[in-house]
Each structure stands twice: as structure tokens, then as C-alpha cells.
N, C-alpha and C positions, 0 to 999 in steps of 0.2 A: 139732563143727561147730554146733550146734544152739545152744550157749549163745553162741556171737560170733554166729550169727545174731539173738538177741533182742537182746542186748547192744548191738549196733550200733543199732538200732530203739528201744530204751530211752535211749541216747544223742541222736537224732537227734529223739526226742520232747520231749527235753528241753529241747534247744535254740530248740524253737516251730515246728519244720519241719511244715506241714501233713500228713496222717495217709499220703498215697498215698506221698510222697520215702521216707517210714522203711521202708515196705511194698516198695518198688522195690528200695531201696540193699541191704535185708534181703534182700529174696530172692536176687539179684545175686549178695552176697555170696557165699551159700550157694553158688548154682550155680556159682562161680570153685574155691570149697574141692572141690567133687564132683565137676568136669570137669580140674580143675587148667588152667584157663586162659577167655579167651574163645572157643577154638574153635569150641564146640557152640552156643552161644550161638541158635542156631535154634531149637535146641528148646526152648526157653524162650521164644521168641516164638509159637510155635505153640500151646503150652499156653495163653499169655495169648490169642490169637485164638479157640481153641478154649471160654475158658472164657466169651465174650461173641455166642456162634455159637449157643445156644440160641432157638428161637423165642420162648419163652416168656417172654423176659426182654425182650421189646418191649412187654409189659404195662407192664413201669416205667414209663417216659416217658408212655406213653398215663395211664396213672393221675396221675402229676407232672403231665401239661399240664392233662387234669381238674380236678382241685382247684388249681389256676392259677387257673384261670380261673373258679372258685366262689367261691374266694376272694376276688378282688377284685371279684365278682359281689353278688348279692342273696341268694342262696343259701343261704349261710351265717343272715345274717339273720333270712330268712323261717322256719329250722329252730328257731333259739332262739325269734323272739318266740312260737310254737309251743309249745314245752317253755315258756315261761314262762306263757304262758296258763291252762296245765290244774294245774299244781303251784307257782305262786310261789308264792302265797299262804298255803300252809301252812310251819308250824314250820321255816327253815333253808329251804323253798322255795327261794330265789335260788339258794343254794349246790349245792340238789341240783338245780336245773336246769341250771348251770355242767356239773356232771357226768355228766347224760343227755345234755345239747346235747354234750358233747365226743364222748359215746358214737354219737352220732347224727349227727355232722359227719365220725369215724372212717369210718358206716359206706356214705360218699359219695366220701371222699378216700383214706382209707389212709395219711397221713402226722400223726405227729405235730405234726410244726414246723409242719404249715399249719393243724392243729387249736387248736394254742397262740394262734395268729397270730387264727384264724376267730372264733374264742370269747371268745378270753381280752380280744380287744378290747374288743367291744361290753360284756363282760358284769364284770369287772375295775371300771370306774368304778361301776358300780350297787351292785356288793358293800359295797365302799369308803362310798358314801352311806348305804348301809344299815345300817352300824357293824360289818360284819366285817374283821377286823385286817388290813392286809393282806399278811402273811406267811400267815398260811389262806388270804387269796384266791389268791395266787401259788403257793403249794404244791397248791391245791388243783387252778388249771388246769395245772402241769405234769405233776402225775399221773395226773389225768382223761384228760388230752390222749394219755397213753401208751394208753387202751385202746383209739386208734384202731388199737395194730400186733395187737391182737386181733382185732377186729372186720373180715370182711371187706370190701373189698380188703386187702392188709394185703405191704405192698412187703420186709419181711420175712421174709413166707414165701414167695415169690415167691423170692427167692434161696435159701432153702434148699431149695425145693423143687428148682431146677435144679442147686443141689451133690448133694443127693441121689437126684435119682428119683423122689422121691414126689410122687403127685398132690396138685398144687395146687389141686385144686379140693375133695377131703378135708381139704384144710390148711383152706382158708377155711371152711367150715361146721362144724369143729371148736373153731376159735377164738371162734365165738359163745359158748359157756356159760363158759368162765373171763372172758371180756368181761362178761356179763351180770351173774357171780359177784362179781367187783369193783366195777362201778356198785353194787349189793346192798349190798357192804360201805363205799363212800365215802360213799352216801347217809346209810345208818343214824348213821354217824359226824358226817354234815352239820347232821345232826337235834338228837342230843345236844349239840353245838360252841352251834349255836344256843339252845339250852334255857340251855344252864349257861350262856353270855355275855349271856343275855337282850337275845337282835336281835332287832328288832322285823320284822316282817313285813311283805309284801307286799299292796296293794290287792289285791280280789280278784277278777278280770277273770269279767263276765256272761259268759252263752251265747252272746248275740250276737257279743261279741268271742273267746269262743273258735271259735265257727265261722269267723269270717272270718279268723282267724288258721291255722284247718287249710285254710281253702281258699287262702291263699296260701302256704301249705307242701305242696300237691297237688304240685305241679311239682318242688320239689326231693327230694321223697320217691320219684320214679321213678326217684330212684340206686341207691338198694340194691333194687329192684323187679329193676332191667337184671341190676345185680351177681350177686343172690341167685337171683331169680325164672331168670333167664336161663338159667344155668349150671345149675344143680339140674333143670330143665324141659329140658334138652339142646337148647334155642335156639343160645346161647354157650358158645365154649370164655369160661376164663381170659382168653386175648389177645384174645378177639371182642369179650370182655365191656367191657375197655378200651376199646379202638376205641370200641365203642358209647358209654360213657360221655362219652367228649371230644365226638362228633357231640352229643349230645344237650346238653351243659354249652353247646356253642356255639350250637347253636338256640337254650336257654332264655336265656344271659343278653345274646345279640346282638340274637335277632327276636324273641322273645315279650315278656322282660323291660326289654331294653334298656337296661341297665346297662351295658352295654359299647359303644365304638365302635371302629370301625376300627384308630384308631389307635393304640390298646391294645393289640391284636396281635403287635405288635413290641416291646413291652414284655414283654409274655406268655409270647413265643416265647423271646427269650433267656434269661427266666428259668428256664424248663424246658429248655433248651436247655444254661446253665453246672450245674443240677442234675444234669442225667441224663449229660453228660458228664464229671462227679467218682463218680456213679455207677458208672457201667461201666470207666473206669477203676481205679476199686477192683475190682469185679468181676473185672476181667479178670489187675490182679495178682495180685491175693487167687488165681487158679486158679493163675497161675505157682509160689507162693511156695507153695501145697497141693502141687503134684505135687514139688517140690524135697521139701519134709517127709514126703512118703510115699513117693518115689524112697530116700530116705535112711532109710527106719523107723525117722523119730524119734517118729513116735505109738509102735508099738507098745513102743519103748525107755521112752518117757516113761509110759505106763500101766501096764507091767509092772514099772519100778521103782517105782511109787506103791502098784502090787497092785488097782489098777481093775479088772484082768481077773475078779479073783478076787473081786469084792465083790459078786456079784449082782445082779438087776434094780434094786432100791432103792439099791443102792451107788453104783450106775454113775449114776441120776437124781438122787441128791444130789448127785454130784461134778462132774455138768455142771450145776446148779446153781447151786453153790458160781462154779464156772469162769468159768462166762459172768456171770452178778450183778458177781463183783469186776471182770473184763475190761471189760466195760460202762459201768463207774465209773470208767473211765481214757481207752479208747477209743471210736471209733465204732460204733455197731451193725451196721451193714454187715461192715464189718473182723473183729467180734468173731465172727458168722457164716463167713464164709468161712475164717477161721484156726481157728477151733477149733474145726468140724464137722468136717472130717479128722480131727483128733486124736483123737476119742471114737469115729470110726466102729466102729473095729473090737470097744471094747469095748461096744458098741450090738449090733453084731450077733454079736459071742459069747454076749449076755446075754439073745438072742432078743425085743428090746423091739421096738413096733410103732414106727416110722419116724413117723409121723403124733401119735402120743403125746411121742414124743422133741422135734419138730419144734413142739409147742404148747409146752411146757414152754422150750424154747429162744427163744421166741418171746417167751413171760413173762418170761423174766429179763430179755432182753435190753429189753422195757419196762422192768422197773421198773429196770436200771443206768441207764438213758437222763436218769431224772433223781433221780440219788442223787450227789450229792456224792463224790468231788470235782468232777470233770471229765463230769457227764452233760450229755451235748448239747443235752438240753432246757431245762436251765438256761441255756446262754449265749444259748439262743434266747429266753428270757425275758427275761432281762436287755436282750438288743439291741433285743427288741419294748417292753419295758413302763421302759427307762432307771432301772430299781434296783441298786442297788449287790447283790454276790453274797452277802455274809453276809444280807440278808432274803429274797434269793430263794428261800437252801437253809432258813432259819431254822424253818420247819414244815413239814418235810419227816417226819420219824422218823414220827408217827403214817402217814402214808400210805405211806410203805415198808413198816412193821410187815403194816398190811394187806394187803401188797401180795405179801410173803414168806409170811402167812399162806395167802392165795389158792392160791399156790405148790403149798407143803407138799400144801395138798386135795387139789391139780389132782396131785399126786404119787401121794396115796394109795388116793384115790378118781379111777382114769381116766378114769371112764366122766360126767365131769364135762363132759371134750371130748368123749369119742368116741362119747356116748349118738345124736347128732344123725347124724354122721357112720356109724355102724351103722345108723341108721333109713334112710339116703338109701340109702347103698351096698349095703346087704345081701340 
């Protein structure tokens, strides 16, 4: 049952069917082979209602409408010319500011595509003047732009926290040091890129202009203040934290900033609106098409002929790995989450791994497949934003994947990479 169930979704992939029809047809499928008919066909709706009946997953949209509306805001803006202030100036500056501003637009929105979008706008032509190539510039914001599903909010772990149980609020302040980890390693690499191409450098902005530049960065900086400060300080759950962040994105760029007018709203609204409704969608089949593969013990069939069970702590986090990285490179991140967290659960919890470690590491791949060739999703969002054909947009990519699998490996071997932060809060 298990291989016409992919088969059929490998087909219907191919034909250009968007990601949720192969996911639906797929599961369907399934349940017609299990039930031998549509009789039951209830319970398969119930699983789908039950798997979007979480509270916790009203975070999403509240985070989507957020950086919405940052995004077409000042917001964003005001965070770069910020980071451009204190660091252009030096060796590769621009470049390593493209990838702190992405780190630091992540750590407001939570979505990559809208980090891609926030950043790579404004800061893409300056690179380009500057004489860096612009297959580094491109490669550089689509990989940067991934360490927003590190950096808390982070709309990724948000789902898997609700597939699995595990606190999502351990999820978000564990994802800080492999975030950090990666900015660390893109910069140093910004550095060298610049050295050895000999780009010239950035004017080198006074005191004067770097204070007025942190004092119009005051206001956008009280997102991860709400986020982090909130949650950690037991103000806000998770979904308070949301909430709070959309009220606050709408005072700053309606009444204070004024970037926004009324009539924008409606603009706004349906675009978080066709978002978060392909969202949960997914969501919702992704639990149908979970409970049909663990109703049928095609995990533990598929682990136990691979010998997953038997490979130990380090075996089982290579192999999810390995899993989600290539899956991610074809698929959507969402999809890749909810399909193939069932599949590893069980050899996760015979291999007694922490939930919150497994949940970082899943997190990481599923960034760096997002824009790895072929088919990473941040690529097409590149392409549609910045109108380049796809062989430049993938064309330097391999150095920031390398780093990016390196990262990985650490965050593999050395746990406490994530979990140092997350053991100080919690313990």
C-alpha cells in the first residue's frame, strides 16, 4: 500500500499539480486500499479537523499577518539601515550585514519568503553597485533568509511542535545558537568572498548617524523584545505572543509610522488570508495522510527494513537528516514536517532522543533543503522576487549549503549547541 501511495503523489508531482492535490489524492488513496471502500471515509475527515483543532497553531496566521504587514511597512527598513550603520563599512560589511539583517528581520517575522522579500529588496541593488557578483548576492539572501526558521518565531516549529507535543516555547529559544552559529559561519565567509574579489567597501557612517539610525530601529526591535522577552518572562504563551505581535506591527506602521493606510488592509488581509489557508490545509491533510501511515505501520515497517531502529542515537539523527535535507529539496517544508515526523517518531523514541533536539535538527534541514536545488522553495521565491533566470539564482549556492550541512553535523554532535539556552531557561 505504501509504495502506490507515494507513487501516486510522485506522479501527480510531476505533472505540476500543486503540493496539497498529491497530498489529498495520496492519502485518499491509501484510506480506499485500508478501508476497501469509501465507507469510513469519516474518519479520515475527523483526523483532518482534528489535526487543525490545535490552539497553538493560531500562532501561524497571527505571525503571517505580522510580518505582512512589516513587510510592506518601514520596518524592515529601519532594521537594515541599522545593521548597515554599525558594520558596512568594514571588509564584506554589506554582505555580512545582508546576513545579520536577514537574522534580525527572521527574528520579527518567522518566515523565510518574507525575509527574502524584506531584505533581499532593499539590499540586492547596493551589493550589485558594490561589485559583488550577483549569484553571491542571490545565494547569499536565500540562505541567510533561511535562518529566519531558526530564529524565534519560527512557523516551523510551530508545526512540529503541535505534531509532537513538545513545547514550543523550548523549541523557540533553542533555535537561537544554531541561528547564531550559522550567521558566525556566513559572515566569516562574507569576509574572505570580499578579501579575495577585492570589493571595495562601504562609506563609513558617523556616530551621529549611527544613533539616529538605532533610534529609528527602537520600534521595530520590540518584536523579538514581545517574542523572546514575553514568553521566557511568562507574560505570553506562544499564541499571546502572536496576537501581541500583529497589535503591535499595526499600531507601529498605521499610528506611529504611518506607512500604512487603510486601504492597505485589504490588501494585507488576503494575503495572510490565501497564505495561512494553503497552510492549514496542508496541515490538516498532512494529519489525515499521518494517521492512515501509522494506522498501517508503514513507519515502523519502513525503519525496521532500513535497521533505523537499531542504529542508535547518532544513527537515527543522521538518517533524519539525511531524510528531511533530500525531501526538502523536492518538497515544501510544511509537507516535509508533517510526513515524515510520524515516520522517525518511533525510532526517536526507542533511541530515547530529546524531542526538542530532534525538533532543532529538523528544523535545520528543513532550512537548508528550502533552498538547495532543485526545487527549494526559496529559490522560486527568488526568482519571482528579484526576475533572474534559476541556473543564477542556484549558481552559488554549494558554498552556503556546505556551511550550512556543517552547522548540522555540530548541532548533531555537540547538542548543547541548542539546548545550552533552553537548559538555562527551563531547568
Amino acid at each position: 500500500m505504501a509504495w502506490i501511495m507515494f507513487l501516486v503523489m510522485l506522479v501527480l508531482l510531476l505533472f505540476g499539480f500543486p503540493m496539497m492535490v498529491p497530498l489529498i489524492i495520496g492519502a485518499v488513496v491509501g484510506f480506499v486500499m485500508m478501508f476497501d471502500g469509501f465507507d469510513r471515509m469519516d474518519f479520515f475527515i475527523q483526523q483532518m479537523l482534528a489535526g487543525i483543532r490545535p490552539t497553538a497553531l493560531i500562532a501561524v496566521p497571527m505571525f503571517i499577518l505580522a510580518a505582512d504587514i512589516m513587510t510592506r511597512g518601514q520596518s524592515a527598513n529601519r532594521l537594515v539601515n541599522m545593521v548597515m550603520a554599525f558594520i558596512g563599512h568594514i571588509k564584506g560589511g554589506l554582505a555580512v550585514s545582508t546576513a545579520a539583517s536577514c537574522t534580525l528581520f527572521g527574528a520579527v517575522s518567522g518566515s523565510t519568503q518574507a525575509t527574502v522579500v524584506a531584505v533581499g529588496s532593499p539590499l540586492r541593488p547596493r551589493m550589485l553597485e558594490s561589485g559583488y557578483k550577483d549569484s553571491f548576492t542571490l545565494a547569499l539572501i536565500i540562505n541567510a533568509s533561511d535562518i529566519a526558521f531558526l530564529i524565534p518565531p519560527s512557523i516551523g516549529m510551530i508545526i512540529y511542535g503541535v505534531i509532537t507535543g513538545t513545547s514550543i516555547a523550548e523549541l523557540f529559544i533553542s533555535g537561537i545558537g544554531p541561528g547564531l552559529l550559522i550567521l558566525l559561519m556566513f559572515s566569516a565567509y562574507c569576509v574572505i568572498y570580499a578579501h579575495t574579489k577585492k570589493v571595495p567597501t562601504e562609506p563609513k557612517a558617523s556616530w551621529n548617524e549611527r544613533f539616529i539610525s538605532v533610534r529609528k530601529a527602537l520600534w521595530p526591535l520590540g518584536f523579538p523584545v514581545i517574542i523572546v522577552g514575553g514568553i521566557y518572562g511568562g507574560i505570553f504563551s506562544p499564541t499571546e505572543a502572536a496576537a501581541a505581535c500583529v497589535l503591535y506591527a499595526v499600531v507601529l506602521e498605521f499610528a506611529i509610522f504611518r506607512s500604512l493606510k487603510a486601504m492597505d488592509i485589504y490588501a494585507i488581509a488576503k494575503s495572510t488570508g490565501l497564505i495561512t489557508a494553503v497552510v492549514f490545509i496542508l496541515v490538516a491533510v498532512g494529519n489525515g495522510f499521518s494517521w492512515i501511515i501509522s494506522f498501517a505501520q508503514i513507519p515502523q515497517t519502513l525503519l525496521g527494513a532500513l535497521g533505523i531502529n537499531e542504529a542508535g542515537p547518532f544513527g537515527v539523527l543522521m538518517a533524519i537528516a539525511v531524510a528531511f535535507f533530500i525531501a526538502c529539496m523536492f518538497v515544501d517544508p510544511i509537507v516535509v514536517i508533517l510526513v515524515l515526523t510520524p515516520i522517525f517518531a518511533p525510532a526517536v523514541a526507542s533511541a530515547g532522543l530529546d524531542p526538542v533536539h530532534v525538533g532543532i535538527l529538523i528544523t535545520m534541514m528543513v532550512a537548508v533543503g528550502s533552498a538547495t536545488p532543485p526545487f527549494g522553495c526559496d529559490i522560486f521565491t527568488a526568482i519571482a522576487i528579484f526576475k533572474r533566470p534559476y541556473w543564477e539564482v542556484i549558481r552559488g549556492t554549494p558554498p552556503f549549503v556546505i556551511m550550512l550541512l556543517a552547522a548540522t553535523l555540530l548541532v548533531i554532535v555537540f547538542p548543547q549547541i541548542a539546548l545550552c539556552l533552553r537548559d538555562l531557561v527551563f531547568d
